[in-house]
Legacy VTK file of the C-alpha trace (Angstrom):
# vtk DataFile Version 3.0
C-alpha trace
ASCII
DATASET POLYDATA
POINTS 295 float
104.317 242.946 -8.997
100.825 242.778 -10.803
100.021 240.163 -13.123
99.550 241.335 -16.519
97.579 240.183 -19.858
98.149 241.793 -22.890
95.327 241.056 -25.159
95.462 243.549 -28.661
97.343 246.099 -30.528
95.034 248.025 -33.426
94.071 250.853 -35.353
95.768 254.664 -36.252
96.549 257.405 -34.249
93.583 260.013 -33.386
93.181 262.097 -36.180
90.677 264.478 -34.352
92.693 267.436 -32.705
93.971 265.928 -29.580
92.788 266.178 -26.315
95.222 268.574 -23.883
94.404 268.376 -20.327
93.633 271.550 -18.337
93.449 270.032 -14.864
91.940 267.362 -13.456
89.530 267.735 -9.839
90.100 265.727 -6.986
86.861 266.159 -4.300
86.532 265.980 -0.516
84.547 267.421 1.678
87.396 268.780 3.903
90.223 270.498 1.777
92.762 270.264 4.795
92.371 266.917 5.456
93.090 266.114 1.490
95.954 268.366 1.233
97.550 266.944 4.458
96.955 263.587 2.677
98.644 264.612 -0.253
101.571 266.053 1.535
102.074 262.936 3.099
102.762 261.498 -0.111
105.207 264.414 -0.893
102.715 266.120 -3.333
102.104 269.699 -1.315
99.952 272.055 -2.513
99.301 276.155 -2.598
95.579 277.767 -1.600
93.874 278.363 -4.373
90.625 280.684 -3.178
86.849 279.987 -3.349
84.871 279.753 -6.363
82.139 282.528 -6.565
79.334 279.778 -6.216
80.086 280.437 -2.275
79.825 276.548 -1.693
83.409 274.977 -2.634
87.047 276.091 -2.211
90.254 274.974 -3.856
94.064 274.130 -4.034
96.196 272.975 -6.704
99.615 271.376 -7.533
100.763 272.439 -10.531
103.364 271.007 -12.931
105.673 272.515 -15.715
103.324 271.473 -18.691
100.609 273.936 -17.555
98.398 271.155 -16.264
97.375 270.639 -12.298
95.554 268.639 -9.940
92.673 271.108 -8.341
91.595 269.588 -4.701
87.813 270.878 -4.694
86.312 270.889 -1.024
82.987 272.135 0.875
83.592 275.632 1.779
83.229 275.642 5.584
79.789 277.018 6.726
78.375 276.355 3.115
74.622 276.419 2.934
73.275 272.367 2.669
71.025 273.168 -0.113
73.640 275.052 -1.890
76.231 271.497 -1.532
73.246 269.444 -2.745
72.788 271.434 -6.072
76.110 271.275 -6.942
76.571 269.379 -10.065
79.457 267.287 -7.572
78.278 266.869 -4.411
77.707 263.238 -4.240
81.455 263.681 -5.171
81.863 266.220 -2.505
80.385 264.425 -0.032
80.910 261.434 -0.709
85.214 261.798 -0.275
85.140 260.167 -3.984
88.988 261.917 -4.859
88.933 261.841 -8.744
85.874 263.626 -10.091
86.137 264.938 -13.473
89.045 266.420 -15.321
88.990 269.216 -18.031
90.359 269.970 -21.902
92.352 272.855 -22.563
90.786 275.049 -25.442
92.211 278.113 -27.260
89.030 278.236 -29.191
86.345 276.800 -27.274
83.444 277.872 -29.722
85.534 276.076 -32.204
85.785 272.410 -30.482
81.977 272.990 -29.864
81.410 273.251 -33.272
83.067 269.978 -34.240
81.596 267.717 -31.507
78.550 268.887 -32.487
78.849 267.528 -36.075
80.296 264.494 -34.444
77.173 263.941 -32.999
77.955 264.540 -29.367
75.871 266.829 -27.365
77.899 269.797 -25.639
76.206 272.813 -23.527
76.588 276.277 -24.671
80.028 277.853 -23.335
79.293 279.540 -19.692
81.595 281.942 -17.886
82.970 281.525 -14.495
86.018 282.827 -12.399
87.210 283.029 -8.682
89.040 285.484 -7.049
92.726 284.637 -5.487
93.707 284.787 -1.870
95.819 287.279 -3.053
92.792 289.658 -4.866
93.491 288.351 -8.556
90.445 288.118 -10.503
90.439 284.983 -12.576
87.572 284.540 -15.612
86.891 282.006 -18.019
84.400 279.838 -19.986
83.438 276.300 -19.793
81.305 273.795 -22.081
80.258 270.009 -20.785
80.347 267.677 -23.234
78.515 264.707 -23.227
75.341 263.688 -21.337
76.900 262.409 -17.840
77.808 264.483 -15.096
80.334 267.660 -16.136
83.680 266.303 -16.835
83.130 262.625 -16.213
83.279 260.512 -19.003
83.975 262.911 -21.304
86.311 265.875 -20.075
84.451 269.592 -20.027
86.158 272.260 -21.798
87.647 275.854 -20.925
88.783 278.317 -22.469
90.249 281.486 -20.282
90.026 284.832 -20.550
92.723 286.591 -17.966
96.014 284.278 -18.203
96.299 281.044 -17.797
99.627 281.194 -16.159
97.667 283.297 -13.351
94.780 280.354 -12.900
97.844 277.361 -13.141
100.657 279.404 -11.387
99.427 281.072 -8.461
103.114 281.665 -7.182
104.383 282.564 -10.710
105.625 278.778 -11.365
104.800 275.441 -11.519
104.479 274.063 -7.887
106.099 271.070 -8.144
108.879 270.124 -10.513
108.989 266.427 -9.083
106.200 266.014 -11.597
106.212 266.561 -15.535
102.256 266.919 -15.615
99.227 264.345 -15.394
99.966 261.770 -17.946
96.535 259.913 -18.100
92.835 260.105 -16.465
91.947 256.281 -16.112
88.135 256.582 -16.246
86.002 253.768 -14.975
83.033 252.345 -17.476
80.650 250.212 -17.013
81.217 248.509 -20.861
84.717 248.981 -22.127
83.493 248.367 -26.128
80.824 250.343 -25.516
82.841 253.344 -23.794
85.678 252.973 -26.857
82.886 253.005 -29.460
81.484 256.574 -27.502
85.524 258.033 -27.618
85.626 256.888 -31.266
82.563 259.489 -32.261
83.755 262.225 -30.161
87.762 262.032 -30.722
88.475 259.390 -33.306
90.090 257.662 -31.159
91.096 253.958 -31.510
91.631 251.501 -28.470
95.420 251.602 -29.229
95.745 248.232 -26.709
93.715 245.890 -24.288
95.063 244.826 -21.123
94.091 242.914 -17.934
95.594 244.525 -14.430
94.334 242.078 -12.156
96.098 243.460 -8.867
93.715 246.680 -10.344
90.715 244.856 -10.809
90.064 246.071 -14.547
90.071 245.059 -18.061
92.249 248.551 -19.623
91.823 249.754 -22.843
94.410 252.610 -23.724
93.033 255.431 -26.004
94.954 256.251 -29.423
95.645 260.502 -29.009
94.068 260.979 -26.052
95.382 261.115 -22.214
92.557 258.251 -21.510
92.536 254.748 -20.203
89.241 253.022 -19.766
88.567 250.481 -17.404
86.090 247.965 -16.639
85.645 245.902 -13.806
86.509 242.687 -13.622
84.356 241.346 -10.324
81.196 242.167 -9.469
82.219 242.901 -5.892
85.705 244.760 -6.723
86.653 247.925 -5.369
85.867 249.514 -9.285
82.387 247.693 -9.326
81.854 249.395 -6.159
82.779 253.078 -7.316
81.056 252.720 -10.596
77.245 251.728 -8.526
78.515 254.486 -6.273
79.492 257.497 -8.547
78.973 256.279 -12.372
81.215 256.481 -14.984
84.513 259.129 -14.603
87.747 259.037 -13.328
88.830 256.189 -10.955
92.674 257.106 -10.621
95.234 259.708 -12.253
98.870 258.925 -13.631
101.130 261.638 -13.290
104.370 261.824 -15.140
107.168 261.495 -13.192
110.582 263.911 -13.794
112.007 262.292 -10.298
111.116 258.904 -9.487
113.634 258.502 -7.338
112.336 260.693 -4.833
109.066 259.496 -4.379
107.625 256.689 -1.911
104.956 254.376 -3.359
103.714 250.907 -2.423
103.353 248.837 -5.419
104.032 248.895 -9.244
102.967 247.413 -12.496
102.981 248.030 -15.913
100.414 249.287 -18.401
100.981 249.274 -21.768
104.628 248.652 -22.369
104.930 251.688 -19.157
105.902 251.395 -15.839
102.929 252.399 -13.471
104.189 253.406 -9.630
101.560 253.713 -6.739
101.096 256.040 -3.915
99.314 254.350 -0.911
95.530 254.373 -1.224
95.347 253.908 2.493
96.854 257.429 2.949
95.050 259.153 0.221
91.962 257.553 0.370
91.865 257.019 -3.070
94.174 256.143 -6.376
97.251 258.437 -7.828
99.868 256.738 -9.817
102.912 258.043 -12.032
104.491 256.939 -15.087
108.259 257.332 -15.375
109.186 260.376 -17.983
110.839 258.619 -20.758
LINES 1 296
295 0 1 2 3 4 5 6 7 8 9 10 11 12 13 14 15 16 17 18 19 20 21 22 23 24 25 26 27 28 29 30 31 32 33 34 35 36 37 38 39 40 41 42 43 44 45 46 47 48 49 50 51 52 53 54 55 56 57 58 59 60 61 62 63 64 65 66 67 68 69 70 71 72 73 74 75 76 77 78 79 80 81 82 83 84 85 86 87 88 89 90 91 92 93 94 95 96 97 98 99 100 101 102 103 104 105 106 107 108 109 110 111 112 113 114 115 116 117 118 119 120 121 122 123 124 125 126 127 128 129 130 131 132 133 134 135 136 137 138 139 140 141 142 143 144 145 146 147 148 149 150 151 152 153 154 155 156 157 158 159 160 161 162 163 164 165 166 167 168 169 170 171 172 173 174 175 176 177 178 179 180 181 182 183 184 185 186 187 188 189 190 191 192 193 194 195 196 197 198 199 200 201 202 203 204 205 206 207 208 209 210 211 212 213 214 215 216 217 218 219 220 221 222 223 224 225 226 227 228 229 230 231 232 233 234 235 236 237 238 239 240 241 242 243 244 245 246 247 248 249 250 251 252 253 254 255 256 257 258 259 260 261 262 263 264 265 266 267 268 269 270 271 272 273 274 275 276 277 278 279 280 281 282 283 284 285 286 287 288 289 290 291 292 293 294
């Protein structure tokens, strides 16, 4: 069991609408390899197709709420120089797992608008798609927000234009009912006042609670409204300290929401904020998924 501090409780619930999360990206260079991993772990997941940028591929696990993990790989045979100018290849290449993670947006012109006047710079709205294994055409648009690296510290934003159900669903359901959805992105920051101050501007969002997780190696702060817990390292040599010189601020772990806890195999377990917090091996995935138990 991990020692826990809790340090503070403050401040009102995110009045900015609140953040929903589309998926969030988990990148490898080999998608068979991370997909074998994940299986291992009892998290299997369906083919998803290549993007039309003819350097990465995908497959997702998708849960009831809509939301889903997308595993993001090197297309085999993709051109070098292609992988390098990909706005996550060190990601990519580097086997980093969580990447980035996107907001959900029924009016994406809309949320520009307002982060905008919040002060927060966000890049026009750009349309994308891929194309199923099974020939259907997907299409949608997507804005980063924020300076950093697309979907890092701040998630990017989409907005779709075919269904959603056919970009989340690919078999006409969710893929795995073990799972509610992802419950939190736990993002890694190299100043954890500074990093609430930043989600403040964009979201209005309070630090809601500090906490220590020393077994984690991070000083937590849990975002009012928001699916986001910060974290700071505590050591200069930890494994965080590590992955922030490596990759910069973004995700460091994801917390899925467990329907079936029961079922699942994990190796330790802790509690964040008043909420039990189970672990799937790192060794086997190579990098950090957790669940909460569904109340």
């Amino acid at each position: 069991m991990k020692r826990l501090l809790l340090l503070t409780l403050c401040g009102p619930l995110l009045t900015a609408a609140d953040l929903k999360i589309d998926h969030a990206t988990v990148a490898a260079s080999d998608l068979k390899k991370m997909q074998a991993a994940l299986a291992a772990v009892g998290l299997p997941s369906v083919y998803g197709g290549a993007h039309t940028n003819h350097t990465t591929e995908m497959a997702l696990i998708s849960f009831p709420d809509g939301s889903y993990l997308e595993l993001m790989a090197i297309q085999p045979g993709a051109d070098r120089q292609l992988v390098d100018e990909h706005v996550w290849s060190r990601f990519l290449l580097g086997d980093a797992g969580p990447c980035a993670w996107a907001a959900r947006e029924s009016d994406l012109p809309a949320e520009v608008r307002r982060l905008e006047s919040a002060g927060i710079p966000v890049s026009p709205p750009v349309k994308s798609g891929r194309q199923r294994p099974d020939g259907v055409r997907l299409e949608w648009q997507t804005s980063d927000v924020g300076a950093g690296v697309r979907g890092t510290f701040f998630p990017f934003l989409i907005q779709d234009f075919t269904s959603r159900d056919q970009r989340a669903f690919p078999k006409g359901e969710p893929g795995n009912r073990d799972f509610l959805g992802i419950a939190k992105v736990v993002i890694a920051v190299k100043n954890l006042d500074d990093a609430i101050q930043r989600y403040r501007q964009a979201y209005g969002a309070p630090a809601l609670g500090k906490q220590v997780d020393q077994d984690f190696g991070a000083q937590l702060a849990l975002m009012g409204g928001t699916p986001v817990v910060l974290a700071q390292p505590l050591a200069a040599g930890s494994w965080l300290a590590a992955r922030l010189s490596r990759f910069g601020e973004g995700p460091c772990a994801f917390l899925l929401s467990a329907a079936h806890p029961e079922k699942l195999r994990t190796v330790s377990r802790t509690r964040w904020f008043g909420v039990q917090v189970d672990w799937f091996d790192p060794a086997v995935l190579g990098w950090r998924l957790g669940f909460e138990r569904a109340p």
